[in-house]
Residue, then its C-alpha position, 0 to 999 in steps of 0.5 A: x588139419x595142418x597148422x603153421x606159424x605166419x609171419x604178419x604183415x605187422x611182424x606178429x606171428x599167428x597160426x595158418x590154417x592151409x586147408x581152410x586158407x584162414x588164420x587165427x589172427x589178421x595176415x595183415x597185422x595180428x596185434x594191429x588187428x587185435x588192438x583196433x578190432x577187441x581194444x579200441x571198439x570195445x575195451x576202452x569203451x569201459x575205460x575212464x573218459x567223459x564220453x564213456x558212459x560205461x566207465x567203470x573199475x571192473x570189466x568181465x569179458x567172454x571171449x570166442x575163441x581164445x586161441x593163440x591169447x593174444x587178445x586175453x594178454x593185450x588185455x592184461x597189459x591195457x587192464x594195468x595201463x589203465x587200473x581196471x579189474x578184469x574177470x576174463x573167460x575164453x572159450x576154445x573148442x581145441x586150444x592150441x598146443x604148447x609147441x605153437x605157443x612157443x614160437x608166437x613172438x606177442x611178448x617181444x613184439x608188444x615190448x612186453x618181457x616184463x610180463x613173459x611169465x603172465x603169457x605163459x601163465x595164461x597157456x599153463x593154467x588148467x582148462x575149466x577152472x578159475x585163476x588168479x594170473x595178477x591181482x587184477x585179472x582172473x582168467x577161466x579158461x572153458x574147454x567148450x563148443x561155443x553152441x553150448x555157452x549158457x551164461x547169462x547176464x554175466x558179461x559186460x563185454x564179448x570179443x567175438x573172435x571165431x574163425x569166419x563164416x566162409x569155414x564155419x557159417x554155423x558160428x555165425x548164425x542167429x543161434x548164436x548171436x541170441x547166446x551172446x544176447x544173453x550171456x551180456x549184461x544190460x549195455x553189454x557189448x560184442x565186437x568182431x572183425x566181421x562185417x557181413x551183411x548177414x552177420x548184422x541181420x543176424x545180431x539185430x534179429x536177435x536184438x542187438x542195435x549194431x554199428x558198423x565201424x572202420x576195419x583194421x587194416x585189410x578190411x573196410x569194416x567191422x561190427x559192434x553191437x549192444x545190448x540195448x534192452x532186455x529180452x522179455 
């Protein structure tokens, strides 16, 4: 399948896919997205203030579809920013590859060259092992079809990041979504830029309590669901 490099409205790269007419991140702003949707709806929740009830010194991650890195890499920079411990595992079926990795512009445009060799890092290591990229932040990368994720009571927070459900409805459905039930501890919590309504029925089916939030910009909403109660 053909793959380019584009050029977001918010001066971050992705990567597009033409026959699918998709990218791996917002064409209206890849870092902008990947803040709204995965930072502000979901890690801060773990993050040190009177409103979170979550608040604590380690944070474990799943994220669906590690792809360009981005999101494991604002990750790190919000880990230092606010002195969190991070266990992060990022699954992708087909990663992308190091000439792509190349031309993505994260480092620059976050004002981040002071942590060029940890991106790097994140593309160099080994699939399917565990490695310490900082102190603070431990990275798996598993070379994995998302309907063979097993984990359970692992994760304290998923970034649902999968291509969308008009190319890939399979992803979307309450198969998966009772995987990721599982895989996340008690007060767990999932975000993804989708807003679906079958997206949602699918999440409660299973028994998320979801909310629908304000989208980053080009889209009017989001979902963030919890895991609430336990499945018996």
């Amino acid at each position: 399948m053909k793959r380019e490099i584009l050029l977001t409205s918010d001066g971050s790269t992705t990567i597009h896919l033409p026959d699918w007419n998709e990218q791996y991140h917002s064409k209206h702003g890849a870092i902008q997205e990947a803040y709204h949707v995965f930072i502000k709806s979901g890690f801060e929740l773990f993050c040190d203030s009177d409103e979170n009830e979550n608040t604590q010194e380690s944070i474990s991650i799943l994220e669906i579809g590690f792809g360009t890195g981005l999101n494991a890499f604002i990750t790190f920079l919000e880990g230092i920013k606010n002195h969190k411990k991070i266990e992060y595992v990022g699954v992708e079926a087909y990663p992308v590859v190091s000439n792509e990795v190349e031309k993505l512009n994260y480092v620059s445009e976050l004002k981040a060259t002071e942590h060029k060799a940890i991106f790097d890092k994140m593309h160099a290591v080994a699939w399917d092992e565990k490695h310490q990229i900082s102190t603070d932040f431990m990275l798996t990368k598993r070379k994995q079809f998302f309907e063979e994720i097993e984990d359970e009571n692992k994760f304290n927070l998923i970034y649902f990041d999968a291509f969308g459900a008009t190319n890939q409805p399979e992803l979307w459905t309450e198969t998966i979504f009772l995987k990721m039930y599982k895989a996340l501890k008690e007060n767990g919590v999932l975000v993804t830029y989708a807003a679906k309504g079958s997206v949602r029925r699918a999440m409660q089916t299973v028994g998320f309590t979801v909310e629908r939030l304000a989208g980053p910009p080009g889209k009017r909403e989001m979902l963030r669901a919890t895991k609430k109660v336990s499945i018996v």
